[in-house]
C-alpha positions as CSV (number, residue, x, y, z in Angstrom):
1,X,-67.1,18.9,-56.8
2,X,-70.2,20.4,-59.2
3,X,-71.2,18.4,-62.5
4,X,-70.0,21.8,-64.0
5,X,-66.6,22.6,-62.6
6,X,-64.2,21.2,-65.6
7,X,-61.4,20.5,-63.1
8,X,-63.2,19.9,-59.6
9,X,-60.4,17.7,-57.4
10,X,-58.0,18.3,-60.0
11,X,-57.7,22.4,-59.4
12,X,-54.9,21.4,-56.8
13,X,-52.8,20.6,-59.7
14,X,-52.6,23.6,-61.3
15,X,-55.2,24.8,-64.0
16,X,-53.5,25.9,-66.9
17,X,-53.2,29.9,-66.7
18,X,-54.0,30.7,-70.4
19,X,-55.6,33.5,-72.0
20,X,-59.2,33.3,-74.0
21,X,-60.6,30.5,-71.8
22,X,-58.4,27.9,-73.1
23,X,-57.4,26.8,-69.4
24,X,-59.2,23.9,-69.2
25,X,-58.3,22.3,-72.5
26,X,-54.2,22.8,-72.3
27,X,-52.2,20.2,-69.5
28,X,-52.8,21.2,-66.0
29,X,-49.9,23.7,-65.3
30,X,-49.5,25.0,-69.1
31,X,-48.8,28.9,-69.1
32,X,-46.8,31.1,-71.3
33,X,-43.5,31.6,-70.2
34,X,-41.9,34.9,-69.5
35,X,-41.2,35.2,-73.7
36,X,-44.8,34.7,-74.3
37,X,-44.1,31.0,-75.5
38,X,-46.4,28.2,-74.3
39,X,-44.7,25.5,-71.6
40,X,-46.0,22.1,-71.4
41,X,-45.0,20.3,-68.0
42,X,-42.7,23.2,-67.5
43,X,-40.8,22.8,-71.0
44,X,-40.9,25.6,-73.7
45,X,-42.6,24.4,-76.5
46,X,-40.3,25.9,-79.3
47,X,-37.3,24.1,-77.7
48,X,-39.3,20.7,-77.9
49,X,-40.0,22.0,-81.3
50,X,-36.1,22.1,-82.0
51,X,-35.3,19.5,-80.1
52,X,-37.8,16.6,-81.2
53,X,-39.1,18.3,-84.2
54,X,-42.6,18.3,-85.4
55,X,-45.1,16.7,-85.1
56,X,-44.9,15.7,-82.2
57,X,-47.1,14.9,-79.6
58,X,-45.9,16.2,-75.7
59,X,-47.5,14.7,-72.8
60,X,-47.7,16.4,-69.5
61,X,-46.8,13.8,-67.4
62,X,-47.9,15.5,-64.0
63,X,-51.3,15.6,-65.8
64,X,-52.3,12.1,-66.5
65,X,-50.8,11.6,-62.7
66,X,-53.4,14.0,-61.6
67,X,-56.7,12.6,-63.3
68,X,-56.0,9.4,-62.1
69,X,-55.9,10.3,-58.8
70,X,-59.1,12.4,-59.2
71,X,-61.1,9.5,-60.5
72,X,-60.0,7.1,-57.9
73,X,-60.4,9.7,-54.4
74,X,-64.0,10.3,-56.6
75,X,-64.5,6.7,-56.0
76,X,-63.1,6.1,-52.5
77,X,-64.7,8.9,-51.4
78,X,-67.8,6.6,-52.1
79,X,-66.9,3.1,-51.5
80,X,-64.4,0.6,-51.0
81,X,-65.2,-1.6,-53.2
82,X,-63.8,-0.4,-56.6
83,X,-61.7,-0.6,-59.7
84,X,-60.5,2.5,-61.7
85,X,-60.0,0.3,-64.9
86,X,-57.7,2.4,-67.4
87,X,-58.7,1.5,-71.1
88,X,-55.3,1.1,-72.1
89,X,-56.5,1.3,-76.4
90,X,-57.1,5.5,-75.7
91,X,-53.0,6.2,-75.5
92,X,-51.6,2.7,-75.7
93,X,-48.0,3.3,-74.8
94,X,-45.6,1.0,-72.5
95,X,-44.7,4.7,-70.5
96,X,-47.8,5.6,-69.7
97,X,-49.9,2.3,-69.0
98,X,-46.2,2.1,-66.5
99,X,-47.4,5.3,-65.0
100,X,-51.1,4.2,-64.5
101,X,-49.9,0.9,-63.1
102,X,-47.9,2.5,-60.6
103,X,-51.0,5.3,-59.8
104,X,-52.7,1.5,-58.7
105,X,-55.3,1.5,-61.6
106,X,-56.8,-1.6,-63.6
107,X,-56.0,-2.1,-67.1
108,X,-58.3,-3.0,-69.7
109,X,-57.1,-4.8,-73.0
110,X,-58.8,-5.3,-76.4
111,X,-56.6,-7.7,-78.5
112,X,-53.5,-9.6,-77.9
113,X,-51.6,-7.0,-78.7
114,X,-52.5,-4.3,-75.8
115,X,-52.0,-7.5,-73.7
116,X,-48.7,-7.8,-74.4
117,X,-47.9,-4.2,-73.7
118,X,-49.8,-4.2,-70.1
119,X,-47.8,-7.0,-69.4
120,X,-44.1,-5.3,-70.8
121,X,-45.5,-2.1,-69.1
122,X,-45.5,-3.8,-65.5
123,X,-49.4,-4.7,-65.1
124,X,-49.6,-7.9,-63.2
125,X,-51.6,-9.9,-65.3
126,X,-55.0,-10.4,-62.1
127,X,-55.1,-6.4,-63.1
128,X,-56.2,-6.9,-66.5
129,X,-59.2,-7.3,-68.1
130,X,-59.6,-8.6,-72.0
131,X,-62.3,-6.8,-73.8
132,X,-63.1,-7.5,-77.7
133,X,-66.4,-8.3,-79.7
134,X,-64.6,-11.0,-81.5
135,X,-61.5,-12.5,-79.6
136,X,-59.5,-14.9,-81.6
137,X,-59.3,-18.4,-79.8
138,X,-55.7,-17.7,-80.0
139,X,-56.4,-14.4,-78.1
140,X,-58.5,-15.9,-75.4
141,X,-56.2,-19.0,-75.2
142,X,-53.1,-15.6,-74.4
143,X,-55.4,-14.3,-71.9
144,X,-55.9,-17.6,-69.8
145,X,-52.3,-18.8,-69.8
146,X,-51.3,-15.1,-68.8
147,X,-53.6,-15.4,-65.9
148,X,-55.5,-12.2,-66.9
149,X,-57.8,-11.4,-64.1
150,X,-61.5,-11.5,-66.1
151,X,-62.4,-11.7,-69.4
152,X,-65.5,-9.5,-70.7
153,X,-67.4,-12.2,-72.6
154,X,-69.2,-10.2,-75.5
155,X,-71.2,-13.2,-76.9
156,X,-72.6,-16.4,-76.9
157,X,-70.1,-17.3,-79.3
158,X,-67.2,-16.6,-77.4
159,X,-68.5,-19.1,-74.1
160,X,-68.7,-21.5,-76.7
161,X,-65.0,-20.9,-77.4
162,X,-63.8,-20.6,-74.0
163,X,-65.6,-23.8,-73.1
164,X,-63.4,-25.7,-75.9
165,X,-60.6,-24.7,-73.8
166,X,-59.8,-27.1,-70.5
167,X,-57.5,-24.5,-69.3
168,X,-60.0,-21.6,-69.0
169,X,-62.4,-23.9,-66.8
170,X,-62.4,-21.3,-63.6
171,X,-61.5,-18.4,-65.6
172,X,-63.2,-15.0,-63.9
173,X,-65.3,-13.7,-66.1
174,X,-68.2,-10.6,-66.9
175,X,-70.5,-10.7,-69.2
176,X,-70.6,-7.4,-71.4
177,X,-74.5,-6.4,-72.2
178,X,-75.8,-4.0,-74.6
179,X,-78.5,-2.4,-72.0
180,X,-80.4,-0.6,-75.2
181,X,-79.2,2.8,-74.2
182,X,-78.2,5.3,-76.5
183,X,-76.3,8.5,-74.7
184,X,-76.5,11.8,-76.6
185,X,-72.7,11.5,-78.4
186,X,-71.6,11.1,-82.1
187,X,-73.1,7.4,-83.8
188,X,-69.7,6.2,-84.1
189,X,-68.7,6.4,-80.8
190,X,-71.9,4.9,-78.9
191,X,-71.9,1.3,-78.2
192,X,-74.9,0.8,-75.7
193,X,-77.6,0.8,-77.9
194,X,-79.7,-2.2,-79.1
195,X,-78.2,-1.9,-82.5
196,X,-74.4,-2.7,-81.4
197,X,-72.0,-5.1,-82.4
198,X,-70.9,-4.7,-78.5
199,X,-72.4,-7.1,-76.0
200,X,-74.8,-9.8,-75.2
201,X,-78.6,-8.8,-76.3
202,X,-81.2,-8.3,-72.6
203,X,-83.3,-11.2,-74.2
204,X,-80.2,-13.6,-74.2
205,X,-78.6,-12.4,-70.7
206,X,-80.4,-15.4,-68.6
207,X,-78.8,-17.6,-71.4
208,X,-75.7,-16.3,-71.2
209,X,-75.4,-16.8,-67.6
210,X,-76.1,-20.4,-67.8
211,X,-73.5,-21.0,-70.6
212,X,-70.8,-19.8,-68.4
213,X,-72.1,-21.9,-66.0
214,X,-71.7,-25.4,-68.2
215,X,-68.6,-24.3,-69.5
216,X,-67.2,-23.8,-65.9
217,X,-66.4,-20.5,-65.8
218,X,-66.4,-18.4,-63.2
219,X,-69.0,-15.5,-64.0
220,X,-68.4,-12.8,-61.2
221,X,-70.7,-9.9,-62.7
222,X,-72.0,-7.5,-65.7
223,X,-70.7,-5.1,-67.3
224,X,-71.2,-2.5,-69.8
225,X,-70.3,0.2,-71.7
226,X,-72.9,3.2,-73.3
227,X,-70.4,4.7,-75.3
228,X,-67.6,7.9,-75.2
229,X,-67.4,11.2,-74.8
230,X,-71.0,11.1,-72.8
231,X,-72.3,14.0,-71.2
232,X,-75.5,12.8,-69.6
233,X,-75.2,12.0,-65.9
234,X,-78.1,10.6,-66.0
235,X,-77.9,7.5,-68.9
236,X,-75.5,6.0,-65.8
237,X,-78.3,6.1,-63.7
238,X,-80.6,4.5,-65.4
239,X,-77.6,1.5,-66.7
240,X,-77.0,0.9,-62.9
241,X,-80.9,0.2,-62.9
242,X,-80.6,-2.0,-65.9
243,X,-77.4,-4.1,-64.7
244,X,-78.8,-4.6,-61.1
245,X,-81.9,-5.6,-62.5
246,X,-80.8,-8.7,-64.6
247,X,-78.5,-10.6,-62.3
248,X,-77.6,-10.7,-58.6
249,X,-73.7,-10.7,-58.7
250,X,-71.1,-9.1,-57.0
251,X,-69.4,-7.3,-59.5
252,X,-70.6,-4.2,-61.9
253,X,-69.0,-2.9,-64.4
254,X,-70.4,0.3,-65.4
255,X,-67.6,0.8,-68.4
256,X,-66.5,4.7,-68.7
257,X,-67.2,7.5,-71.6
258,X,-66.0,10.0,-69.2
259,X,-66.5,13.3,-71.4
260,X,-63.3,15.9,-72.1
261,X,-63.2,19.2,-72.5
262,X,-61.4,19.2,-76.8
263,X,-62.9,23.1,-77.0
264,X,-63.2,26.0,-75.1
265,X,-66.9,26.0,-75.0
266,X,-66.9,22.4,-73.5
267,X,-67.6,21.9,-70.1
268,X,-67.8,18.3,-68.9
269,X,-68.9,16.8,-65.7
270,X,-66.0,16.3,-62.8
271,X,-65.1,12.9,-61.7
272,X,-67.1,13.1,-58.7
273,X,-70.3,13.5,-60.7
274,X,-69.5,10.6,-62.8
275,X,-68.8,8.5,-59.4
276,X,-72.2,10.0,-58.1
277,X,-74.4,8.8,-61.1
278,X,-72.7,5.7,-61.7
279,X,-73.3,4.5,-57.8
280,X,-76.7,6.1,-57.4
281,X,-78.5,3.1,-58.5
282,X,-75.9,0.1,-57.3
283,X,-76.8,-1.9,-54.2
284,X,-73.9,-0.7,-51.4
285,X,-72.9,-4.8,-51.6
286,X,-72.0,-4.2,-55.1
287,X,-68.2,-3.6,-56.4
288,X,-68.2,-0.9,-58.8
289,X,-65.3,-0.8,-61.9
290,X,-65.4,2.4,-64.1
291,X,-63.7,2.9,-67.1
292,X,-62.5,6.5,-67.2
293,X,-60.7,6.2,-70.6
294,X,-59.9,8.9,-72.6
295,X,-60.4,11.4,-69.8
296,X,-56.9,10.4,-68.3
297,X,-55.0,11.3,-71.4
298,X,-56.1,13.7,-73.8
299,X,-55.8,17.0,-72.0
300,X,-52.3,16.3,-71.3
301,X,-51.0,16.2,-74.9
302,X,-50.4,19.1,-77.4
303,X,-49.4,18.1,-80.8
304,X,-47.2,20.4,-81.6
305,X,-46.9,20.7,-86.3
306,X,-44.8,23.9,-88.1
307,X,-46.5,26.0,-90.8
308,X,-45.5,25.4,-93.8
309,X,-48.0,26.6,-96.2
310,X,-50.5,29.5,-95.9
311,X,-52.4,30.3,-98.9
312,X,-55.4,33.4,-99.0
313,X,-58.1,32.4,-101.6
314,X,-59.7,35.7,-101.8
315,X,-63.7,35.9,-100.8
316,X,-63.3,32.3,-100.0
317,X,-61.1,31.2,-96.6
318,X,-57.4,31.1,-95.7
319,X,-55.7,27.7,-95.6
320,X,-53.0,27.2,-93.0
321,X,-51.4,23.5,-93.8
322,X,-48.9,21.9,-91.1
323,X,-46.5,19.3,-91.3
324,X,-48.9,16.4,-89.8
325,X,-52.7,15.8,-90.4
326,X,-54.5,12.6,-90.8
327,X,-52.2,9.9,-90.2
328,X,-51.1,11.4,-86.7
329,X,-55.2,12.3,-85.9
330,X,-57.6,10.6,-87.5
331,X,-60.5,11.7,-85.1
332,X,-61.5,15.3,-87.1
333,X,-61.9,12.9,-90.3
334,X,-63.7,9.7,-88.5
335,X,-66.3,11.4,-86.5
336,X,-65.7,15.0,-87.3
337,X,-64.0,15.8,-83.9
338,X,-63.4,19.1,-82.8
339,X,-59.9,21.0,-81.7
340,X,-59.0,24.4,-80.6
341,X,-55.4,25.7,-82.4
342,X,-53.3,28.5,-81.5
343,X,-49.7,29.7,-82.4
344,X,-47.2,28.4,-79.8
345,X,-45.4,32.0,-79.1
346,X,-48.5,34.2,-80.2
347,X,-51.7,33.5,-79.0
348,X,-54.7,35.5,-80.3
349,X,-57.5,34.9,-82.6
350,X,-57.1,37.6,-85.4
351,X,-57.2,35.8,-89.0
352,X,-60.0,33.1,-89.5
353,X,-58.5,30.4,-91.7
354,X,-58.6,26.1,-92.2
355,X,-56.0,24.0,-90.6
356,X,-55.0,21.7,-93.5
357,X,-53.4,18.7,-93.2
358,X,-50.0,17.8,-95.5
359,X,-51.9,14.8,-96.9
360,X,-53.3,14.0,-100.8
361,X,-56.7,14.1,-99.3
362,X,-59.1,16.8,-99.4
363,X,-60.1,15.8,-96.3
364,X,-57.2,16.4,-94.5
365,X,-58.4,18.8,-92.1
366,X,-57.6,19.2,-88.5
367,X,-59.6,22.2,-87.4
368,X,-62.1,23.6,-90.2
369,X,-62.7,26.5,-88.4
370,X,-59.9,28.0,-86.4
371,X,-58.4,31.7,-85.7
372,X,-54.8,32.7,-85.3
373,X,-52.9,35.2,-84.8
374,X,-51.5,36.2,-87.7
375,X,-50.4,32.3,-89.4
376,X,-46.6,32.7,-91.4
377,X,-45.1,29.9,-92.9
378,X,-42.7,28.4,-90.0
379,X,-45.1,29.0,-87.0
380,X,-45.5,26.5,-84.4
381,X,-49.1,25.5,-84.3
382,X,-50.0,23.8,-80.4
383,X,-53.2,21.8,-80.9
384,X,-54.1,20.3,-77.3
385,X,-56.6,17.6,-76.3
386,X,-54.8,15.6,-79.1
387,X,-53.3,12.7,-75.8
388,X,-56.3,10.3,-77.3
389,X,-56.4,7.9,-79.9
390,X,-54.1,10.0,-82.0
391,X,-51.0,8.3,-81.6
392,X,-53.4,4.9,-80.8
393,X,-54.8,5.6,-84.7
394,X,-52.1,6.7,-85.8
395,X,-51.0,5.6,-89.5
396,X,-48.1,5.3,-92.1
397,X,-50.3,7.1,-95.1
398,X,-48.3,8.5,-97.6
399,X,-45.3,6.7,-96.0
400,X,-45.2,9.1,-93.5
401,X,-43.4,7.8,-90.5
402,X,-45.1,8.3,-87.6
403,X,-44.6,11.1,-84.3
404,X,-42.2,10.5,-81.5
405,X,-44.1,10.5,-77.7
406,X,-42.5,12.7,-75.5
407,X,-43.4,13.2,-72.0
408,X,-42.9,16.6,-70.2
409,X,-42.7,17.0,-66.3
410,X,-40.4,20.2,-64.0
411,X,-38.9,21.4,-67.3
412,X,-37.2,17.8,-68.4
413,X,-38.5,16.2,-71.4
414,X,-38.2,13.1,-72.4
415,X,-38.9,10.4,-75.4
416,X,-40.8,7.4,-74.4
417,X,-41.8,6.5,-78.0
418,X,-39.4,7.5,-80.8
419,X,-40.3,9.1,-84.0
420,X,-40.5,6.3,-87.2
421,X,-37.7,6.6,-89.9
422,X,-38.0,5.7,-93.0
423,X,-36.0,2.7,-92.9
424,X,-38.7,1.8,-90.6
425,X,-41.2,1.8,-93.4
426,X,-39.3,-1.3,-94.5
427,X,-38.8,-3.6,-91.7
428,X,-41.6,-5.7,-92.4
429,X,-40.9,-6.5,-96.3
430,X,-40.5,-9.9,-97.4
């Protein structure tokens, strides 16, 4: 598989056949259907619409299946000594952290909470791996009477903690270090620099390493993780140099940032070449864990929203608002993440125009520059790449009850996460 070829090991599974080079950002197997309407995992998207309303987000289930098994052949194809490690916070739902358990992947967790699902989803517990920059004692204290596998220790801090406990004496355990490398990706998504609240500084890695030693713990290697969304083959290459060259232990964790393709014009890198840069520097002794995250899940989701407003401000833009915004995607608004939009039963690009949000924020803008064909109110707008951190971020803003989950797969759909009510809004008051 080519750095360049967006689906490499994954073509088996059936690039989506969609017009205007939108192939590779739909599910794998998306087409439009003999009425010209766009099928996710086989299921028409305006029935969904009917059936579980909108928004929504619809999950291919076929395609997480698929990516999974790309990223661990990448790595078998290589070694025998690895760990695909899903991190679990991208798309934290009990169906699909079930359906990477049963593919055989790892689990990583970062709070007490994703614990807890892991566990409910079927994860046994030695396949689990707590991260966190600032684990409660009462966190750690869930972790070790779990039996979680390893726990990533982010600080100085947190050995201090763990050594308070008599019940974690033995606990596996990696040390998390921030290697001082900064991949070319968006400030707020890189965590390897110098300047992170992530991991153990390179001065105090030698210290580090002897804390876990008094406090009994069992330290069985490094790990770290550069940031998301990364590009750059080669800032793996040069953390495998940095990791080998502080310790010799068995274990590396080279973390993930696996890039996805959210626009047409995005190509990233295949499994393989991720595999290939990530090992290229690693003794053959060494077991390798990667961290594929976000590239499991957010090609297989379209977030599907109705028109409901589409207002012309002459000489200035058109603004197309939909039923959804902010509170079911946050990412446009945090780090100004881009998404391609187009009508669910009439593709085409012929009116430029803003995809507003419903939201009493100005902000509230999913895609500022989109074109559709033609926008009416009561249009079904698809935006895909949407399977990441939107329903993880998802919010209650303007007491809006948040989207069901559905999951897709040979023309059945079903909900795996229900839609809020607004009873629901309540539950919690005193």
């Amino acid at each position: 598989m080519a750095a360049g070829d967006p689906q490499g090991a994954l073509a088996d599974a059936g690039v989506a056949d969609l017009p205007g080079g939108l192939g590779h950002v739909f599910p794998l197997g998306s087409r439009l259907n003999e009425a010209g309407r766009l099928a996710i995992g086989g299921c028409d998207s305006l029935e969904l619409a009917r059936e579980f309303g909108t928004p929504a987000y619809f999950y291919a289930e076929d395609d997480m299946r698929a990516r999974a098994r790309a990223t661990v052949a990448a790595f078998a194809e290589r070694t025998a000594d690895f760990g695909v490690v899903y991190a679990s916070k991208a798309f934290p739902c009990t169906a699909a952290l079930r359906l990477f358990a049963e593919e055989g992947l790892l689990c990583d967790v970062a709070s007490g909470g994703e614990l807890h699902l892991a566990l409910r989803a079927g994860f046994e517990p030695e396949r689990l791996y707590l991260h966190g920059n600032n684990k409660a004692e009462a966190e750690l204290a869930q972790a070790v009477d779990a039996g979680v596998g390893h726990i990533v220790v982010d600080s100085l801090d947190e050995i201090g903690r763990l050594r308070k406990m008599s019940s974690a004496r033995g606990q596996r355990v990696l040390l998390r270090v921030a290697p001082g490398i900064e991949p070319d990706t968006h400030a707020k998504i890189a965590t390897g620099q110098e300047d992170s609240k992530f991991g153990i500084p390179l001065p105090h890695v030698q210290r580090a390493i002897e804390a876990c030693d008094a406090a009994g713990l069992d330290l069985r290697g490094l790990h770290s993780h550069i940031g998301s969304q990364v590009f750059e083959l080669g800032a793996y290459e040069t953390l495998g140099e940095v990791l080998t060259g502080l310790a010799d232990l068995p274990v590396v964790s080279m973390g993930g940032g696996f890039a996805v393709a959210y626009t047409r014009d995005q190509r990233p890198p295949a499994p393989a070449a991720y595999a290939e840069a990530m090992m290229s520097a690693l003794p053959a002794e060494r077991v390798v864990l990667c961290e594929p995250g976000r590239s499991l899940v957010a090609n297989a989701c379209v977030t599907l929203y109705t028109v409901g407003t589409v207002k012309e401000i002459p000489g200035v833009r058109t603004y197309v608002a939909v039923d959804g915004g902010m509170s079911d995607n946050i990412r446009p608004m945090l780090y100004d993440a881009a998404y391609e939009a187009q009508i669910a039963d009439r593709f085409g690009e012929s009116t430029p125009c803003r995809i507003a949000g419903m939201h009493c924020e100005s902000g509230d803008v999913l895609v500022p520059d989109a074109s559709l064909a033609d926008p009416r109110p009561g249009d079904l707008l698809a935006v895909p790449a949407s399977g990441a951190y939107g329903h993880a971020m998802a919010s209650n803003y303007n007491a809006v009850p948040r989207p069901p989950v559905v999951f897709c797969r040979d023309g059945d759909a079903s909900v795996v996460v229900r839609r809020e009510t607004y009873d629901d809004l309540t539950l919690r008051d005193a």
